[in-house]
C-alpha positions as CSV (number, residue, x, y, z in Angstrom):
1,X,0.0,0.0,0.0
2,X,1.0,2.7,-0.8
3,X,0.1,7.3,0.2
4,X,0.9,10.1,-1.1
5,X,0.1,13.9,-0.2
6,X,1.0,17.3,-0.8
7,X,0.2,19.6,2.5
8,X,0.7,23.6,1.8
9,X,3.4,25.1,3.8
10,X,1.4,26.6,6.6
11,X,0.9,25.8,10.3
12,X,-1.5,22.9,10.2
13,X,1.0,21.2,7.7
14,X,1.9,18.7,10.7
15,X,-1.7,18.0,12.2
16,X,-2.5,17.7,8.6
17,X,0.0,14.8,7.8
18,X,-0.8,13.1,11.1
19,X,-4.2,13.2,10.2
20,X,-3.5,11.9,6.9
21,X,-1.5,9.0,8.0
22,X,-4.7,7.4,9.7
23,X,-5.6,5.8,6.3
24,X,-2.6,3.5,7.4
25,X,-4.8,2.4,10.8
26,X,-5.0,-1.2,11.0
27,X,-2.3,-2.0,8.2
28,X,0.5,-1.2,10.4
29,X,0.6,-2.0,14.2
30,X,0.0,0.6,16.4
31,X,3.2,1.2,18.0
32,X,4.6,1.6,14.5
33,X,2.2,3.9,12.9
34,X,2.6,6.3,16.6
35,X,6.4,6.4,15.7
36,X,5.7,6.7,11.9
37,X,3.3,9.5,13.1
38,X,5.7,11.3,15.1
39,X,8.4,11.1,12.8
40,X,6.6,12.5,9.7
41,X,5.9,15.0,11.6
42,X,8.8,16.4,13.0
43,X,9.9,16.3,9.3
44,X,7.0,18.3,8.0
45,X,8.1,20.9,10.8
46,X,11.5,21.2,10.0
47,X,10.0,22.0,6.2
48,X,8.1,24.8,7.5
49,X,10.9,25.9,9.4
50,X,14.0,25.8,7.3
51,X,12.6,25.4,3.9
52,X,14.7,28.2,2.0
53,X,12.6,29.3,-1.2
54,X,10.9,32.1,-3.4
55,X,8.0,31.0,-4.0
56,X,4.7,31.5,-2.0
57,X,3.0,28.9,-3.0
58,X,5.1,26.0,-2.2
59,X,3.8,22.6,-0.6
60,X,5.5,19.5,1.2
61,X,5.0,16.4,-0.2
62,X,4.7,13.1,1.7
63,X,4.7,9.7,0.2
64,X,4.4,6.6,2.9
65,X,5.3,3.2,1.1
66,X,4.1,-0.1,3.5
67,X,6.4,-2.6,2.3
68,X,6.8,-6.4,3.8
69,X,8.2,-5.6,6.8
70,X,8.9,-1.6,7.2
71,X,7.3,1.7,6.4
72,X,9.3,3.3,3.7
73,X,8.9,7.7,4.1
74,X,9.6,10.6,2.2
75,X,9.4,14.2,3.2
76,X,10.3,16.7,0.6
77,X,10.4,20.7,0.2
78,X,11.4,22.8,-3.1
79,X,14.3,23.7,-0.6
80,X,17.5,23.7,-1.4
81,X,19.5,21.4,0.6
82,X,20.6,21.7,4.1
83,X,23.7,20.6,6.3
84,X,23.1,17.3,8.0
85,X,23.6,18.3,12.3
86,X,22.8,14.7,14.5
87,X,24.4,16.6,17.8
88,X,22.2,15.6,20.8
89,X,20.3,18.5,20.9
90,X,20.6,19.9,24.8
91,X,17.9,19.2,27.2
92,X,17.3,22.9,27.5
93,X,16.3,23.8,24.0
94,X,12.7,23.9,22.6
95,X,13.7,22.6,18.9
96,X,15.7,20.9,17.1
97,X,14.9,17.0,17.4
98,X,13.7,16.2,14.2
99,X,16.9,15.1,12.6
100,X,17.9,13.5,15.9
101,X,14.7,11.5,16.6
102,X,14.7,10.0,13.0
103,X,18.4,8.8,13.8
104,X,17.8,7.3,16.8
105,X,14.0,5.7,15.4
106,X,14.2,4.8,11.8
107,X,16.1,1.4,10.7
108,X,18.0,3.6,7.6
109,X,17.7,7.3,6.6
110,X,19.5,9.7,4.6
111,X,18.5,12.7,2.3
112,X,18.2,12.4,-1.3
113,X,20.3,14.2,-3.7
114,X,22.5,16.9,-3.2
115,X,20.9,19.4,-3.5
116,X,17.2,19.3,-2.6
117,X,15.2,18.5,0.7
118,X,14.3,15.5,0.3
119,X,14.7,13.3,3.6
120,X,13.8,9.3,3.7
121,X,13.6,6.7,5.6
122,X,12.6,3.3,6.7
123,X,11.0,2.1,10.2
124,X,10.5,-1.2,10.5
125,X,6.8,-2.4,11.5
126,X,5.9,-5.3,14.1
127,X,6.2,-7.7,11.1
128,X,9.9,-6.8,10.4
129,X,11.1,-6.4,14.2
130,X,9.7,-9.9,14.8
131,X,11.5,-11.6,11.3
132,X,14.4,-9.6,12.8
133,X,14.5,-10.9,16.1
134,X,14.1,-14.3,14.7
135,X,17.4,-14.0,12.8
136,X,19.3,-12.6,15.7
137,X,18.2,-15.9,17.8
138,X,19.4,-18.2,14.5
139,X,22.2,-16.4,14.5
140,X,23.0,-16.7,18.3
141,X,21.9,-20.2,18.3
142,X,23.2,-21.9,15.2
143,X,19.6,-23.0,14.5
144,X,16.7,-22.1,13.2
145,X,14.2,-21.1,15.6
């Protein structure tokens, strides 16, 4: 299965791509869709907050791909680019988790291109942390489990 939206750059961009991932309600467990959830959304904020562009008009688009196993996202702005920080962000400061959060959440991510703000990544479901666990304990064992 397979969403995609565009959400105008405005304040309600990230209640409106929370909102629009509850299409994915009972295809993806619900521990996975919260984290999927928050994720998108931190992404979607740091769109509206550092997207660097001339035109008015411009809109984020989201495209959420379920795949056997994991949730496959993309976030993208007509940006152009931005400088990749992961520092811990300190527990004083209001902003500034997104990046961080999808580091420490997603199974892979990176941004695509060199120059655009495009930002992926993939979190794995229920389905693909249990296949996972079940190769760590083959691997431990020697066996199949």
């Amino acid at each position: 299965m397979q969403i995609t939206f565009d959400l105008p750059a405005r304040p309600a961009a990230p209640r409106d791509a929370r909102l629009a991932l509850d299409d994915l309600r009972g295809r993806i467990d619900a521990a996975s869709l919260d984290t999927l959830k928050l994720l998108v959304t931190e992404l979607v904020t740091n769109s509206l907050r550092h997207c660097k562009t001339s035109r008015d008009d411009w809109r984020i688009h989201v495209n959420v791909e379920l795949r056997q196993g994991e949730a496959y996202v993309e976030v993208c702005d007509p940006g152009t680019g931005f400088e990749v920080d992961l520092g811990a962000p300190s527990p004083f400061e209001v902003s500034g988790r997104g990046l961080f959060l999808v580091d420490r959440l997603a199974r892979r991510w990176g941004v695509l291109g060199e120059s655009t703000s495009c930002v992926w990544f993939e979190l794995a479901t229920a389905e693909g942390r249990e296949t996972l666990t079940r190769g760590l304990a083959f691997e431990r064992d020697g066996r199949r489990s």
